[in-house]
N, C-alpha and C positions, 0 to 999 in steps of 0.2 A: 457504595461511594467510599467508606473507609479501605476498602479491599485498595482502589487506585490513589486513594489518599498514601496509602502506605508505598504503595509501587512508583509514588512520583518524589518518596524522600530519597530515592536513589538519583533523582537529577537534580531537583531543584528545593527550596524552602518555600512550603504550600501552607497557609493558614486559612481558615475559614470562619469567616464572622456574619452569624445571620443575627439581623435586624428583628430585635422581639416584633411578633405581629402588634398591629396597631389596632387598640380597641378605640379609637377614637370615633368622636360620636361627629356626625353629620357628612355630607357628600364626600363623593371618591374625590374630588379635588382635593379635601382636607385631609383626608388618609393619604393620599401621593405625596404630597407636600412633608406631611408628619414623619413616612417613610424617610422621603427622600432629606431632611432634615438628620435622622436617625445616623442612616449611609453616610452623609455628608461629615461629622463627628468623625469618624474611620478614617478619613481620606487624609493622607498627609500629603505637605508642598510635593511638587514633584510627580507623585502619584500619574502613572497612567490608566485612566477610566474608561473601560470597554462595559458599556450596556448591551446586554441581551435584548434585541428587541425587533419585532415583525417586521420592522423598515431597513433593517441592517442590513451590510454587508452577505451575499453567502458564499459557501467556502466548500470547497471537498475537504476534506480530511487533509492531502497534501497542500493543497493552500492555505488552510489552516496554520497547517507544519510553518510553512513560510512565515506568514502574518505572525508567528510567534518571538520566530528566530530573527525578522526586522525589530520586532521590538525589543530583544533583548540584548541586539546588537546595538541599540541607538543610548544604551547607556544604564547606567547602576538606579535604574528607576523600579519602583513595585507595578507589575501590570496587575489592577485591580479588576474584577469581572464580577457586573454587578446582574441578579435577576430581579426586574422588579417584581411588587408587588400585584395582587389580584383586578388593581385596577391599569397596569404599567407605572411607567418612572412621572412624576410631575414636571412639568416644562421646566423648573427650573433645573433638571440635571441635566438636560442635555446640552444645552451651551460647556459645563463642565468635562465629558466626555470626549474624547479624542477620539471613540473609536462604536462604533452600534454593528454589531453580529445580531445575524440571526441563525439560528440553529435548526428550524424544522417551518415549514408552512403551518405544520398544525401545533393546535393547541397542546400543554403538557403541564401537571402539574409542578409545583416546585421542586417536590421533591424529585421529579424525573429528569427534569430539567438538570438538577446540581448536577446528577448522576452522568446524564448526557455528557455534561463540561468536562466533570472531572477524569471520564473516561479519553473522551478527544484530546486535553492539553495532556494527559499521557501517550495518546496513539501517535502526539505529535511530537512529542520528544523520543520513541522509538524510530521514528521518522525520520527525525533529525542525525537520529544515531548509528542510521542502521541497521536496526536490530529488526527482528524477525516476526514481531508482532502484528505489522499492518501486513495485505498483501495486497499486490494490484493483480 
């Protein structure tokens, strides 16, 4: 993930902020919430929220590309891209959200998941660019 962390400060300014795990005590609703409380803190006015999640949107790679470059054409906003946690996001983030991607039918750990993203929103700025990386 660092390797594309580093290959995307040639297009854009990329931060990444994970949410400490929640040791909270009692049901997934309460960890979702706790999470999604956590996430929420991060989020400034403005902010565009894309959740990662099994109901979303899917995309090739090239619409992807697209779906990027609309939203960074629609204005000087942070597009945020959130993975929930081991239980998903709590209902209350998705009123919040503008946007639910999904990235694979199957299941993937967190950590494969960043990997995923961070891989793609570079394949999708070579995309955008031209450049030699993707092939069809």
């Amino acid at each position: 993930m660092n390797d594309y962390l580093k290959r995307l400060e040639h297009y854009a300014a990329v931060d990444v902020y994970e949410v400490p795990a929640v040791r909270a005590k009692g049901d997934a609703k309460s960890i979702m919430r706790a999470e999604w409380e956590a996430l929420e803190k991060q989020l400034q006015p403005g902010d565009v929220l894309v959740l990662l999640d099994e109901c979303g949107d899917r995309f090739t790679s090239l619409k992807f590309a697209e779906f990027l470059e609309k939203r960074m054409n629609a204005g000087p906003k942070r597009l945020v891209f959130a993975v929930g946690g081991a239980f998903g996001f709590s209902p209350e983030a998705y009123p919040r959200a503008q946007h639910l991607v999904r990235l694979s039918d199957m299941t993937f750990s967190h950590q494969m998941i960043r990997l995923f993203l961070t891989e793609q929103i570079y394949r999708a700025w070579t995309i955008l660019k031209n450049e030699s990386y993707h092939h069809e």
